[in-house]
TIMIKOL-596961 format. One record per residue: x, y, z of N, C-alpha, C, O in turn. Coordinates in steps of 0.001 Angstrom, whole numbers, plus 500000, padded with zeros to 6 digits. Example, Ala and Ser with C-alpha at 12.3 -4.5 7.8 and 13.67 -1.06 7.14 Angstrom:
residues 2
513190494310507800512300495500507800513200496700507800514236496681508465;512850497750507080513670498940507140512900500030507870513409501138508039;
END
This chain:
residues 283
857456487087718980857324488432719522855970489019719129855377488653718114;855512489926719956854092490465719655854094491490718940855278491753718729;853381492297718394853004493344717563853395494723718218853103494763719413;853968495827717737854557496679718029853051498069718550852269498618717774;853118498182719576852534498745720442852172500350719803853035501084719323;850714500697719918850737501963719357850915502924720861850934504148720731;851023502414722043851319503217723456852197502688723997852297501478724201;853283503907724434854174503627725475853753503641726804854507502978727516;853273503907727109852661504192728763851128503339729046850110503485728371;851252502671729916849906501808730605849792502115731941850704502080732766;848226502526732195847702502479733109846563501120733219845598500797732526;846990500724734036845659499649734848845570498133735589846638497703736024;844845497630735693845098496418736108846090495649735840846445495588734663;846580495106736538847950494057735967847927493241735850849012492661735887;846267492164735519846271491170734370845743491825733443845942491182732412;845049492961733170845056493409732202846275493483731268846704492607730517;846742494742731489848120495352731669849242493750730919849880493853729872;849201492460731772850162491892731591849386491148729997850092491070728991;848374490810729979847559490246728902848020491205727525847857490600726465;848538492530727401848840493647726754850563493382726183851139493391725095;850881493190727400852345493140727096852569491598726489853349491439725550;851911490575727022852332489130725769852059489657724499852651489100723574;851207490722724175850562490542722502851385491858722432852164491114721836;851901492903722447852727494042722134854106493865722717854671493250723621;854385494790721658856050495242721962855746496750722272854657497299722442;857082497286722300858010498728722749857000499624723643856800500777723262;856216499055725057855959499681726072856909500155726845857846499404727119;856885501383727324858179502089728547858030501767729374858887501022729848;856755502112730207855934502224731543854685501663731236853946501693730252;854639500956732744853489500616732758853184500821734746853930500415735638;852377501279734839851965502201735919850344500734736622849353500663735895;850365500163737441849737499272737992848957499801738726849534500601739462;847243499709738992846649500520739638846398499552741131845623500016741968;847099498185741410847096497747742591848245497646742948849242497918742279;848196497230744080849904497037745267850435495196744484851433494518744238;849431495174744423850211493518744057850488493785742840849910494785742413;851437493039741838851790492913740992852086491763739961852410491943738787;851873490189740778852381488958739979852325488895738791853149488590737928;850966489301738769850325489050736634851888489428735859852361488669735013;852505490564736244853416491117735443854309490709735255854798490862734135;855230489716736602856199489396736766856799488710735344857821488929734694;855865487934735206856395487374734067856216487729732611856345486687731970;856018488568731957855875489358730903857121490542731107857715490934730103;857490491101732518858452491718732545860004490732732183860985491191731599;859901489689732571861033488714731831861349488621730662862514488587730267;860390488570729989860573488327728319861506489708727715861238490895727906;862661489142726941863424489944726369862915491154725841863483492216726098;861977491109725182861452492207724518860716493255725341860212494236724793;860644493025726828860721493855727958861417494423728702861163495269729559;862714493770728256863677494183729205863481495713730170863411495919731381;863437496602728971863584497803729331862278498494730005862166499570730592;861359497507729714860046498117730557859779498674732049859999497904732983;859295500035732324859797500257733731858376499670734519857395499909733815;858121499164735436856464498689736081856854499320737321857943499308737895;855354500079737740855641500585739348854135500238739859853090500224739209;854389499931741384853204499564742050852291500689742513852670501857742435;850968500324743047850206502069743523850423501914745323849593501782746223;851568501980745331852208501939747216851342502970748080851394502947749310;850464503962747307849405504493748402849028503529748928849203503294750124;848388502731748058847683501563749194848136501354750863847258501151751702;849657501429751263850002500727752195849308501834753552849605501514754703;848368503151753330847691503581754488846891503325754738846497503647755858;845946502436753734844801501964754023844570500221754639843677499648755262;845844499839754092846388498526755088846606499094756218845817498711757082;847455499951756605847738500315758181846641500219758786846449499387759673;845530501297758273844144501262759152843460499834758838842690499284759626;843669499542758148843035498085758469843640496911759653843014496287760510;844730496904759400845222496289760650845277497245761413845712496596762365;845165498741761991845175499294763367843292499050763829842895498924764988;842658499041762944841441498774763325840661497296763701839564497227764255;841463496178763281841242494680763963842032494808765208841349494410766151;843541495323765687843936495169766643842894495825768068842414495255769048;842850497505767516842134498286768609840465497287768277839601497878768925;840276496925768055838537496103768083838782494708768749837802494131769220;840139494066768832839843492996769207840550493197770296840362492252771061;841248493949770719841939494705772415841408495107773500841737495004774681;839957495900772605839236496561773210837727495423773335836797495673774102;837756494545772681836551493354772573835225494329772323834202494290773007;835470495212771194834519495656770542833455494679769627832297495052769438;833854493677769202832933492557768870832187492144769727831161491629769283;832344492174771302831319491792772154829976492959772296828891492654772792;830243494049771865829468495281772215827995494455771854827172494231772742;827831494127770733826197493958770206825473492796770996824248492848771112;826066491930771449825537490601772280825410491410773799824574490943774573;826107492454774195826316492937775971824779493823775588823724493601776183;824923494722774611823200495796774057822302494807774481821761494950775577;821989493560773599821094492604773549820926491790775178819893491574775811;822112491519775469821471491047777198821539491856777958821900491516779085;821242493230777711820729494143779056821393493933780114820508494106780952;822278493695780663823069493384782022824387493858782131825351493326781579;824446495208783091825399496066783402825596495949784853824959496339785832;826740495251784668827566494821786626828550494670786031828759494774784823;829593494266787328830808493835787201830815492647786397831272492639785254;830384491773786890830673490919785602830480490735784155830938489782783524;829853491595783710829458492346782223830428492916781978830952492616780905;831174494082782919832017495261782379833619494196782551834570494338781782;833606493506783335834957492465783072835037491816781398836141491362781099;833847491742780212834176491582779269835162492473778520835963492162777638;834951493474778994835771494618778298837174495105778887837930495908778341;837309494665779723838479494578780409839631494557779181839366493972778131;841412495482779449841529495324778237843108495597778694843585496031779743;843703495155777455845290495533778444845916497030777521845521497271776380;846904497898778238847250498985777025847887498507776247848373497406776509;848185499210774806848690498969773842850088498805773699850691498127772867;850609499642774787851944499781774825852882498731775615854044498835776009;851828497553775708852260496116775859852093495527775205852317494395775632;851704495521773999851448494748772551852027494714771772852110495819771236;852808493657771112854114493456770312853464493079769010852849492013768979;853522493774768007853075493532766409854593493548765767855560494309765804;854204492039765037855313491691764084855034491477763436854441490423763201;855446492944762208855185493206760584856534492031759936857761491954760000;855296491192759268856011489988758303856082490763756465855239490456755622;856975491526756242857036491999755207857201493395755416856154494038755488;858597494202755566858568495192755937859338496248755372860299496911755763;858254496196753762858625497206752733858141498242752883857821498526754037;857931499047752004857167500241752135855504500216752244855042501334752474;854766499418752154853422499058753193853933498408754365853986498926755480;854132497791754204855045496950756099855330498310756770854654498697757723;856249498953756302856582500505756863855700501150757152855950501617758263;854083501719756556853364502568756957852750501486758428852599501868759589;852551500386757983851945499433758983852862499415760479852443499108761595;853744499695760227854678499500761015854189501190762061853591501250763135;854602502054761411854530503511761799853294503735762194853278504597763072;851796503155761805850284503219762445850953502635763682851420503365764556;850989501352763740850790500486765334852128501503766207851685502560766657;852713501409766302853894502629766797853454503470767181853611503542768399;852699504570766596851554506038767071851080505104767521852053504479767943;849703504215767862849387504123768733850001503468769897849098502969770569;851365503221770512851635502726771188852141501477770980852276500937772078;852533500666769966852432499330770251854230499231769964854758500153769342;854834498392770322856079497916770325855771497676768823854595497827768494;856852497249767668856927497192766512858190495992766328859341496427766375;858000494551766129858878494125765366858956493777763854857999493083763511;859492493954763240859884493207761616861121492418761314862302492373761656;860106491692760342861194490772759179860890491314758056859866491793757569;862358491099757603862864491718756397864197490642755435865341490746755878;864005489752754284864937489417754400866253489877754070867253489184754253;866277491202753517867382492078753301867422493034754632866537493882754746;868197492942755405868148494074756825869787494695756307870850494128756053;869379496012756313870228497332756085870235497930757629871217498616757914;869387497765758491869259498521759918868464497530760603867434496940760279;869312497485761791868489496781763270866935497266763294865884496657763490;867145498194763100866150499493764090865762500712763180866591501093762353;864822501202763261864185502180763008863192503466763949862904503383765143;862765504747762885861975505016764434860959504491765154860603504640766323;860292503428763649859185503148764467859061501642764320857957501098764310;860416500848764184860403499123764737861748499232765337862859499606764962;861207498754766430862261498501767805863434496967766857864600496721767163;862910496497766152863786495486765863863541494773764334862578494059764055;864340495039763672864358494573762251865160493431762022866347493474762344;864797492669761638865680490960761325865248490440760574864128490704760136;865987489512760157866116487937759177865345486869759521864891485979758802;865217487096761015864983485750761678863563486002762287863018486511763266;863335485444761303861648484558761141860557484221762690859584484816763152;861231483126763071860819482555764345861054483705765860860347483832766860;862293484364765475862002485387766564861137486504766477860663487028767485;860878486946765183859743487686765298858769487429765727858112488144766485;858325485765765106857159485231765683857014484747767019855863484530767397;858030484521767864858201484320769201857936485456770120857727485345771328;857965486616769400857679487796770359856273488769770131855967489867770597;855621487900769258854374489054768393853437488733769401853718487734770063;852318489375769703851245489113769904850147489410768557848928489241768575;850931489865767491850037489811766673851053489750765332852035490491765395;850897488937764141851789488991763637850829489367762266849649489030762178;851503490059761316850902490884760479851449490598758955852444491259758656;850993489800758053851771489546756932851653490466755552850664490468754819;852506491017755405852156491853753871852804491263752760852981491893751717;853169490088752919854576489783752098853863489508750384852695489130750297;854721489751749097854120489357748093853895488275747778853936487540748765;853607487622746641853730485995746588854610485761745606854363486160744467;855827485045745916857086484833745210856890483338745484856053482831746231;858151482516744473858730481416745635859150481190746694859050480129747308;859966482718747220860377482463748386859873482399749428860382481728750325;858544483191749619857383483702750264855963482547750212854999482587750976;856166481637749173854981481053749363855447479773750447856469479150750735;854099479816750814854511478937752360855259479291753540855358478492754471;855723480285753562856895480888754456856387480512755747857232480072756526;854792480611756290854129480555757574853516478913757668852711478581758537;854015478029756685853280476769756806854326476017757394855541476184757279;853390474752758356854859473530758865854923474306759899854266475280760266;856096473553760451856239473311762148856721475041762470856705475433763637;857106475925761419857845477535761641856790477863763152857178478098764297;855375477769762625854328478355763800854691477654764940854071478105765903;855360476834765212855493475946766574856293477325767698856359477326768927;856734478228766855857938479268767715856720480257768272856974480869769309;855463480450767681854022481013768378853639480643769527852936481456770126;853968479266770256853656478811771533853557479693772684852664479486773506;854368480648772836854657481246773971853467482270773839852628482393774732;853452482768773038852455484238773032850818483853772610849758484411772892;851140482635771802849472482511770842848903483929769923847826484513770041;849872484176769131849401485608768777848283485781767486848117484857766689;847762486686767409846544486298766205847440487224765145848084488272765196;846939485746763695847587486216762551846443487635761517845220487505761558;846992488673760816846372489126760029847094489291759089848217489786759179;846347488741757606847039488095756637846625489312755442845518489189754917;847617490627754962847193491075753830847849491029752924847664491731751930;848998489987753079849720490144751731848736489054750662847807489402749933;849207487873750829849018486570749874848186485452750383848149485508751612;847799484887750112846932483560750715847825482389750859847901481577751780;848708482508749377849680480798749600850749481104750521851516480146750620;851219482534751545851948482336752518852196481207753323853270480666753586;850624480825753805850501479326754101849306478548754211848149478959754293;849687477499754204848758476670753671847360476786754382847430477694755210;845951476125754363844691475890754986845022475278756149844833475724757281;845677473921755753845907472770757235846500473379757878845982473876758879;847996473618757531848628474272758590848086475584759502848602475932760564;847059476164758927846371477847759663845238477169760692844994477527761844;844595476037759900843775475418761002844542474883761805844602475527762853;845297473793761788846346473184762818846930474124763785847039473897764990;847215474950763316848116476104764662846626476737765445846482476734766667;845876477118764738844506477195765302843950476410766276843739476836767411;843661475131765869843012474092766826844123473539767739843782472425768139;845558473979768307846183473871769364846910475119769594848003475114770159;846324476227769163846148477533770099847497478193769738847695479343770133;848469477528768993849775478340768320849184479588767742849927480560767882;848295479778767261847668480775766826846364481160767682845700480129767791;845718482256768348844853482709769177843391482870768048842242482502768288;843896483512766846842807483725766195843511484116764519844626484034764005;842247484530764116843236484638762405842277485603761734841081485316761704;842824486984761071842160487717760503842418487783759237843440488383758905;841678487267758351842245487054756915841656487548755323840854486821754737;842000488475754882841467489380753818842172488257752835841155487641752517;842919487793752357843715487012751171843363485744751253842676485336752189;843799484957750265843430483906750120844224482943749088844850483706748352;844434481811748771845253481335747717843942480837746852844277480491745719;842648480728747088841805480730745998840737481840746200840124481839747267;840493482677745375839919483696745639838473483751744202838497483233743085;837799484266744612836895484035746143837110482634746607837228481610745934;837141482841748181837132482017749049835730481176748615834592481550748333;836322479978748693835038478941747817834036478084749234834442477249750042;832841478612749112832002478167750259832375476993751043832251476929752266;832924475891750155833259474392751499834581474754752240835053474056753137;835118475875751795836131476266752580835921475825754525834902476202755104;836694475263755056836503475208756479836773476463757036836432476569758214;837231477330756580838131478304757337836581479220757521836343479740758611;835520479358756285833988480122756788833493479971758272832922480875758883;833776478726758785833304477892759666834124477866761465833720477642762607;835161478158760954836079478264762567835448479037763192834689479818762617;835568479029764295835268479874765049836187481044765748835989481920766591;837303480594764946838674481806765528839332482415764279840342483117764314;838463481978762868838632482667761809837847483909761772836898483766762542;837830484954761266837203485850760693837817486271759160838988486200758786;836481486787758315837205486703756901836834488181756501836189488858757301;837146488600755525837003489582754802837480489674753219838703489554753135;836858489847752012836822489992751096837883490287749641837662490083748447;839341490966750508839937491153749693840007492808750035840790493456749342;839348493415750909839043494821750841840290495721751555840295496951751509;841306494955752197842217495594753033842509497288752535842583498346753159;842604496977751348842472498057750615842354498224749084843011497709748180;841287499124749058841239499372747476841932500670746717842607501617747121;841526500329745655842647501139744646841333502123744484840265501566744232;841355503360744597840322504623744910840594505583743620841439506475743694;840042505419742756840549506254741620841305507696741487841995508185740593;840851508188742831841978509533742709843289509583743260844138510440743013;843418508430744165844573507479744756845715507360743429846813507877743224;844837506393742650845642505530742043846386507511740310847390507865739690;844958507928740512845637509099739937846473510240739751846749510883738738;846995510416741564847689511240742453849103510274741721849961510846741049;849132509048741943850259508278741820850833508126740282852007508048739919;849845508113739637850309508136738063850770509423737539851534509496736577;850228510620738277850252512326738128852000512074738391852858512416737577;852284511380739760853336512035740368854603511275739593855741511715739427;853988509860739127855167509026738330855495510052737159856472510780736980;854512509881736541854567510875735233855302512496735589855606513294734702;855442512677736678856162514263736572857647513393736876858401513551735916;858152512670737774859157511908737650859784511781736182860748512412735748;858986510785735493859503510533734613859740511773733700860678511753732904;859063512658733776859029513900732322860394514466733042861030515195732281;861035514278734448862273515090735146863704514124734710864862514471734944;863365513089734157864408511762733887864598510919735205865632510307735476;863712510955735818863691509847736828863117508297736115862925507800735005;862984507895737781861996506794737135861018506399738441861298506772739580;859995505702738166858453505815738566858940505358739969860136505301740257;857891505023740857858054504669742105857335503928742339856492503857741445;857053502763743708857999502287743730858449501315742657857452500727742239;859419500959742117859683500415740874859791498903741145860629498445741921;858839498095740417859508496680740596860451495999740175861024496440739179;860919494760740746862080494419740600861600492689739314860628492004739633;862041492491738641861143491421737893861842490097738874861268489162739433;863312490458738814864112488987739651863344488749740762862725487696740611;863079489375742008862678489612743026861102488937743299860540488278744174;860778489542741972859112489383741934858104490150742620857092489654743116;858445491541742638857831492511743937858520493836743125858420494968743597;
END
C-alpha cells in the first residue's frame, strides 16, 4: 500500500492523477481534466480505492459535436475543393457542378457511442437536419428527441450511416469493435468514418482494407492507437485519410474549472461529482 495522502481532492491529468494514486492512500475525489479516463481505471481497482469517487470533464462532448458538425458540413458542401476552384480561375457549369451538394436532411449519422458526448453529438447533427442513429450497448429507449433510433445492433447502425461517428472509450469490449469483416454491413452506403473516441477501436489493416474497396468512402481521424501518429504510418499517405492531431477537443482551462467549481458545490451538497466513472465498466 502507498503512503497516506496529505490531499483528498485531485485535480488534473489522469496519468498524472493515476501515477498519484499507486504511491498514496485516502484520496476522495479525483476530478480528471480530460474526457478520457483509462490511466485511472486501474488504480481505481485497487482496494485501497475502493471508495475513491473519479469524474470525467464531459464539457468536452460540445466541442466534439462541432468537430464532427464541421467535417460533415465541409465535406457535404466540398468545401475542401474551394482553394484548387480560386487557383484555376474557371467559373461555368462545370466548375459549379463541383459543389453540387445534397441536403442534410438526407444524411444519416450513426453515433457509435452514445453517452453523454455521443448525446451532444447526436443533438448538433439533429439541429442541423441530419437523421440521427445510435449504438448503445445498454438501450433503456428506442428513441429519443434527437436519435430516431437507439440499438444494440452494431451492423444496423452501420448499414444505415452515411457517416458513422465513433466516441466510444477504450475498454476490452470496445477495442476492435470496428475491425474484421463487421465493416462488410458498410457496403450499401460507403459511409465516411470519424473516429474521436480511441484509435484501437480498429485496427490500421482493417481501416485501410474497408478503404481500398470503398466499404468505407473516406476516414476522418483525430485518435490513434499509437499516438503521435508515427511518420511510416500508411494512413499519412491515403488519399481518403485525413488526420488531425488529437485536437477534437481540448480541455480549456476555464472549461475544465466551471466543472470542478460545479463538482465541488455537488459534493459540499452530499452529492457526488459528475459524470462519475464506473471502474468495472472502464468509462
Amino acid at each position: 500500500a502507498g503512503k497516506a495522502s496529505r490531499f483528498e481532492i485531485l485535480l488534473g491529468d489522469p496519468n498524472l492523477c493515476a501515477t498519484f494514486l499507486r504511491e498514496h492512500t485516502g484520496v476522495r475525489w479525483v476530478q480528471s481534466t480530460f474526457a478520457g479516463v483509462e490511466p485511472l481505471i486501474g488504480p481505481m481497482r485497487m482496494p485501497e480505492h475502493a471508495q475513491c469517487m473519479v469524474s470525467r470533464c464531459a464539457a468536452l462532448g460540445k466541442d466534439m459535436a462541432q468537430y464532427v458538425a464541421g467535417w460533415v458540413i465541409a465535406t457535404e458542401r466540398n468545401f475542401l475543393d474551394v482553394k484548387a476552384f480560386n487557383q484555376d480561375r474557371m467559373w461555368n457549369e462545370q466548375t459549379r457542378e463541383r459543389f453540387m451538394y445534397r441536403p442534410l436532411d438526407s444524411v444519416t449519422v450513426g453515433v457509435i457511442g452514445l453517452g453523454d458526448i455521443g448525446g451532444k453529438i447526436a443533438e448538433a447533427m439533429s439541429v442541423l437536419g441530419c437523421r440521427v442513429v445510435g449504438f448503445k450497448r445498454t438501450v433503456t429507449e428506442t428513441a429519443s428527441a434527437h436519435v430516431q433510433l437507439i440499438t444494440d445492433d452494431l451492423p444496423a447502425v452501420l448499414a444505415q450511416s452515411d457517416y458513422i461517428v465513433n466516441v466510444l472509450p477504450s475498454t476490452p469490449a470496445t477495442h476492435n469493435l470496428l475491425s474484421g469483416p463487421v465493416l462488410e454491413h458498410c457496403q450499401c452506403k460507403s459511409p465516411v468514418l470519424i473516429n474521436l473516441g480511441r484509435g484501437n477501436v480498429i485496427d490500421d489493416a482493417s481501416l485501410l482494407r474497408a478503404l481500398d474497396r470503398r466499404l468505407l468512402s473516406a476516414a476522418i481521424l483525430d485518435v490513434f492507437a499509437t499516438e503521435p501518429l508515427p511518420p511510416a504510418s500508411p494512413l499519412w499517405a491515403h488519399p481518403h485519410v485525413t488526420i488531425t492531431p488529437h485536437v477534437g477537443a481540448l480541455s480549456h482551462p476555464h472549461v475544465v474549472a466551471a466543472t470542478f467549481a460545479a463538482n465541488t458545490q455537488r459534493i459540499a451538497r452530499g452529492k457526488q461529482p459528475v459524470p462519475l466513472v464506473n471502474a468495472e465498466r472502464g468509462y
